[in-house]
Short mmCIF file of the C-alpha atoms (twelve columns), coordinates in Angstrom:
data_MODEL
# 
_entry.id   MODEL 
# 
loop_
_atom_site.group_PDB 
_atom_site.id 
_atom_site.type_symbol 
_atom_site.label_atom_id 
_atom_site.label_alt_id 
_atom_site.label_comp_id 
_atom_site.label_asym_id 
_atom_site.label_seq_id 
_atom_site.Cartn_x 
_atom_site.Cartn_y 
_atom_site.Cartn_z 
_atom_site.pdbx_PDB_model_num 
ATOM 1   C CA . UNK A 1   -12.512 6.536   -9.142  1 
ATOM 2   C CA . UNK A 2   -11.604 3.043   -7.956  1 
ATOM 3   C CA . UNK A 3   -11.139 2.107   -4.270  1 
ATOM 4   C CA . UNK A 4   -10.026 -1.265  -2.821  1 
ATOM 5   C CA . UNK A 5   -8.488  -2.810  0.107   1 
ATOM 6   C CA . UNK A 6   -5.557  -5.431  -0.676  1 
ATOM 7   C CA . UNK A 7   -5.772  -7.275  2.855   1 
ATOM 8   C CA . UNK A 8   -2.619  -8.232  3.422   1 
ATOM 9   C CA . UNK A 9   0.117   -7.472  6.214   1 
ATOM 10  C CA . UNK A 10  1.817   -4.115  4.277   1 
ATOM 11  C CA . UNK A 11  5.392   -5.009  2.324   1 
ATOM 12  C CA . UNK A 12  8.088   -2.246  1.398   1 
ATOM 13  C CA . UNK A 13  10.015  -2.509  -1.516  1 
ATOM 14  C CA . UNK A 14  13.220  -3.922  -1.486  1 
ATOM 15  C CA . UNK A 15  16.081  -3.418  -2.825  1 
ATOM 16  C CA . UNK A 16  16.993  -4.611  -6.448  1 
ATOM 17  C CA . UNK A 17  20.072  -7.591  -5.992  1 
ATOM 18  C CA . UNK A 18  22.311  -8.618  -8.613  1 
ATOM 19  C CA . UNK A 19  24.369  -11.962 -8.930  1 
ATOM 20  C CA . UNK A 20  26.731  -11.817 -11.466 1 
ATOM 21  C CA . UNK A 21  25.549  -9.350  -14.032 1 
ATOM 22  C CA . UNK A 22  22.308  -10.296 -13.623 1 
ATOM 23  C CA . UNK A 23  19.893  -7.975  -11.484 1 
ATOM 24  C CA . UNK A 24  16.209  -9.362  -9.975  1 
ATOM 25  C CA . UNK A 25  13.570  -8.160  -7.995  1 
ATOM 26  C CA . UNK A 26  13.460  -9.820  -4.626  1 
ATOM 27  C CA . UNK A 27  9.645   -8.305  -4.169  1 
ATOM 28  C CA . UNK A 28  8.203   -9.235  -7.772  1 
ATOM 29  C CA . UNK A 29  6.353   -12.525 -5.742  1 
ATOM 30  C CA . UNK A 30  5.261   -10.416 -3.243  1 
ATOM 31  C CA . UNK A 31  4.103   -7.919  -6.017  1 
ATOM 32  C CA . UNK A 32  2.104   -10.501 -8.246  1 
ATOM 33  C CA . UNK A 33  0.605   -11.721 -4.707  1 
ATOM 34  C CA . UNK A 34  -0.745  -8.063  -4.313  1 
ATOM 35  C CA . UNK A 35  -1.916  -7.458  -7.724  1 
ATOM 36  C CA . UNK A 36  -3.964  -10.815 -8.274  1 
ATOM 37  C CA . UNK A 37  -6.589  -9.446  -5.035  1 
ATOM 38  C CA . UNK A 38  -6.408  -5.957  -6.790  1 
ATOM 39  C CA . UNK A 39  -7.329  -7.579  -9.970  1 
ATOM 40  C CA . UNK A 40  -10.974 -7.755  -9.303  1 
ATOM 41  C CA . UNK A 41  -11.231 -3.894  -9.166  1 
ATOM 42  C CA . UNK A 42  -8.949  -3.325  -12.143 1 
ATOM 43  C CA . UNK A 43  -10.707 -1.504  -15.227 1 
ATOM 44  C CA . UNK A 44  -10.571 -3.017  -18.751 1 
ATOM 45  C CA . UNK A 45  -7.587  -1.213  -20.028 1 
ATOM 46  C CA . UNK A 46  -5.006  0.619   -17.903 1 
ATOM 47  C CA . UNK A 47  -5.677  4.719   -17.983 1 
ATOM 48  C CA . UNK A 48  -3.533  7.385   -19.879 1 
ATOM 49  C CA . UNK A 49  -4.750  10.163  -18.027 1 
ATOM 50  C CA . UNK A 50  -2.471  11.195  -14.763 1 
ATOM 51  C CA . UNK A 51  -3.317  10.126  -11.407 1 
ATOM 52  C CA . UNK A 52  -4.186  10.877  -7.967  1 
ATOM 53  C CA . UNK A 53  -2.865  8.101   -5.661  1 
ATOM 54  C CA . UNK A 54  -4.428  7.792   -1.632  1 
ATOM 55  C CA . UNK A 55  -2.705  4.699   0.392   1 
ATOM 56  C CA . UNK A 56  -3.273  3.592   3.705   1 
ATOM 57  C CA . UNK A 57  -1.249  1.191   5.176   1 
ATOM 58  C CA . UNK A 58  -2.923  -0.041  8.583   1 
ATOM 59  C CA . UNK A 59  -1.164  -2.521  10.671  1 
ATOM 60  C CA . UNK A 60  -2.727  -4.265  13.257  1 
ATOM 61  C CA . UNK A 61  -1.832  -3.311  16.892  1 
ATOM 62  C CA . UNK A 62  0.558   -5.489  19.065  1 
ATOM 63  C CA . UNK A 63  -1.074  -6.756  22.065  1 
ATOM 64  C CA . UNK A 64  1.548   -3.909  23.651  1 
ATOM 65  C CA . UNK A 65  -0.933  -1.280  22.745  1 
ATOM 66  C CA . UNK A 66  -3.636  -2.828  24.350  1 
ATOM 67  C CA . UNK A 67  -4.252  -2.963  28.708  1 
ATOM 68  C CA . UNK A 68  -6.727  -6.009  30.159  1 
ATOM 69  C CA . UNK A 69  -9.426  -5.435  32.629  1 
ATOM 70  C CA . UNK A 70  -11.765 -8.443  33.010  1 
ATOM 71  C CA . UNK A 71  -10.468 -10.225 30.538  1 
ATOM 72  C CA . UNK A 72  -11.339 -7.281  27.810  1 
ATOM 73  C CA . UNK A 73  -8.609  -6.011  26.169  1 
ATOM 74  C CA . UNK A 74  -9.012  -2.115  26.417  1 
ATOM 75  C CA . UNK A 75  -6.871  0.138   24.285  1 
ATOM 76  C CA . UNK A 76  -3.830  2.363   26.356  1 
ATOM 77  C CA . UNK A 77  -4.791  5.979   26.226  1 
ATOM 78  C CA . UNK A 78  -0.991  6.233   25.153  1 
ATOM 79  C CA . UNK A 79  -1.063  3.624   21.862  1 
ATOM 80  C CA . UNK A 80  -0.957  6.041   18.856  1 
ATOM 81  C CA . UNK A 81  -3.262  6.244   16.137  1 
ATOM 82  C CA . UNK A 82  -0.179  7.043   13.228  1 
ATOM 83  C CA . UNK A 83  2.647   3.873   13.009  1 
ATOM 84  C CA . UNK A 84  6.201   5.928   12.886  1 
ATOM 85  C CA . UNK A 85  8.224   2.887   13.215  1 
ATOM 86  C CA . UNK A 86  9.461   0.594   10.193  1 
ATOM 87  C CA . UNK A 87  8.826   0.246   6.939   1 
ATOM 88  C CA . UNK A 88  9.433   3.648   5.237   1 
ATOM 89  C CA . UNK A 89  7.095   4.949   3.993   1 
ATOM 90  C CA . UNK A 90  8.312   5.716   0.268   1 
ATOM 91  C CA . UNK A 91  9.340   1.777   0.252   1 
ATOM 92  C CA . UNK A 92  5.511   0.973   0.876   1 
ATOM 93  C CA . UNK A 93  4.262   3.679   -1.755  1 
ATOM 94  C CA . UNK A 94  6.801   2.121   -4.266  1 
ATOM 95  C CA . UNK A 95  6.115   -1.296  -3.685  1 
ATOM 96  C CA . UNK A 96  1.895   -0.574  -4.156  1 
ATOM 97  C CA . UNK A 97  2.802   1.579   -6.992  1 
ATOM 98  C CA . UNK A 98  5.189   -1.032  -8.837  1 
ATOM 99  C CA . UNK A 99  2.045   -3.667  -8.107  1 
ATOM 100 C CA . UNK A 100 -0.577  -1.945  -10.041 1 
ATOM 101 C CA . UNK A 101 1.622   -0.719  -13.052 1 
ATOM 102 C CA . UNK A 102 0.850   -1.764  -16.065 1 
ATOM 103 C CA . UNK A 103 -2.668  -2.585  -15.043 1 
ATOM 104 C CA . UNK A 104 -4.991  0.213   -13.282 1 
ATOM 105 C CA . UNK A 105 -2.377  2.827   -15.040 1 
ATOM 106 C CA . UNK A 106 0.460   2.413   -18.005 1 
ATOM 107 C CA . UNK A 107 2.996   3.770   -15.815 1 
ATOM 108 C CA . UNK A 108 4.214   5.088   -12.353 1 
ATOM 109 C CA . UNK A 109 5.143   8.210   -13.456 1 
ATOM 110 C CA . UNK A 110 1.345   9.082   -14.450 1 
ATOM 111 C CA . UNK A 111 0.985   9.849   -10.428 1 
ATOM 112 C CA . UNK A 112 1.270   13.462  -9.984  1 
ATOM 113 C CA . UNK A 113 -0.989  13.930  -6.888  1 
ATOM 114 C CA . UNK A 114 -0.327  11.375  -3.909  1 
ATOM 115 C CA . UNK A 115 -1.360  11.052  -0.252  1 
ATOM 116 C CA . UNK A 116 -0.106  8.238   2.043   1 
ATOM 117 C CA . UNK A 117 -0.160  7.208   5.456   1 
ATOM 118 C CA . UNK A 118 0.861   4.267   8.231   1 
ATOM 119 C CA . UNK A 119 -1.728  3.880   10.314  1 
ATOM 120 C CA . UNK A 120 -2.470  1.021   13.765  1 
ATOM 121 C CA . UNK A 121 -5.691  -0.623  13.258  1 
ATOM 122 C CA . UNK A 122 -7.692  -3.457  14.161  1 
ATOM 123 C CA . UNK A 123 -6.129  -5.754  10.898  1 
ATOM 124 C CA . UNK A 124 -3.720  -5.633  8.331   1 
ATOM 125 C CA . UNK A 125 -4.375  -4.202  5.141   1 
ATOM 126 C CA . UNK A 126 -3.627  -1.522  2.600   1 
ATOM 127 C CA . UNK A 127 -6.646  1.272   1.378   1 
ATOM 128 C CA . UNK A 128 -6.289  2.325   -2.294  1 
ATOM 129 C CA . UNK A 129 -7.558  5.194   -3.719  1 
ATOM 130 C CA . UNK A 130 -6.929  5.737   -7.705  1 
ATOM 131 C CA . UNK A 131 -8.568  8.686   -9.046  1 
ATOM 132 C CA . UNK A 132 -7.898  9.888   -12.449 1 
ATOM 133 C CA . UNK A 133 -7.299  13.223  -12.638 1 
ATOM 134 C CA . UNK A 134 -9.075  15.572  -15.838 1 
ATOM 135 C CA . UNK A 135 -6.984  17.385  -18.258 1 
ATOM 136 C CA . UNK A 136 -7.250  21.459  -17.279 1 
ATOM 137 C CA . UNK A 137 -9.021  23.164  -20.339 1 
# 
């Protein structure tokens, strides 16, 4: 089991462009950005075996969610703890998912067991959770 956080503000993935007949990846920067603090945690060869994926993606709260009473900033009994607005949620799985191909696993499709959520917080940053799941008998 391997467990990091990648503390950065969370990035969807966007969508492939193409000029010409040529297609690129506007997020591959953005990817090699997230892999190289993931790096530290990665194992010596990338596992065969399927996965089980856990992401959190916490963003830290807007000063909206937050009330002031002598100059302390108290938290609105209203401010949520789960963030529903953008970016979708599949877009942030795939982007985190794209990042540590090829490295912590051979490929994407190896997860077969995935939990993921959006989440306010105190700071930016995304949880990961790779556990590799044993072949039944």
């Amino acid at each position: 089991m391997i467990k990091f956080l990648i503390r950065t503000r969370p990035k969807p993935q966007q969508r492939h462009r193409s000029r010409g007949r040529f297609q690129y990846d506007p997020s591959s920067k953005d990817k090699k950005d997230c892999l190289l603090q993931a790096k530290e945690y990665a194992p010596k060869l990338p596992t065969l075996r399927n996965i089980d994926l856990e992401l959190t993606f916490c963003y830290k709260r807007p000063r909206s969610h937050y009330r002031s009473k002598n100059k302390k900033l108290i938290l609105k009994e209203d401010a949520g703890f789960y963030k529903s607005s953008r970016s979708d949620l599949d877009n942030l799985v795939k982007f985190v998912a794209d990042s540590l191909q090829g490295v912590f696993y051979k490929d994407d499709a190896q997860i077969v067991s995935l939990n993921a959520n959006k989440v306010w917080g105190s700071e930016d940053y995304v949880y990961v959770k790779i556990d590799s799941l044993r072949k039944k008998s």
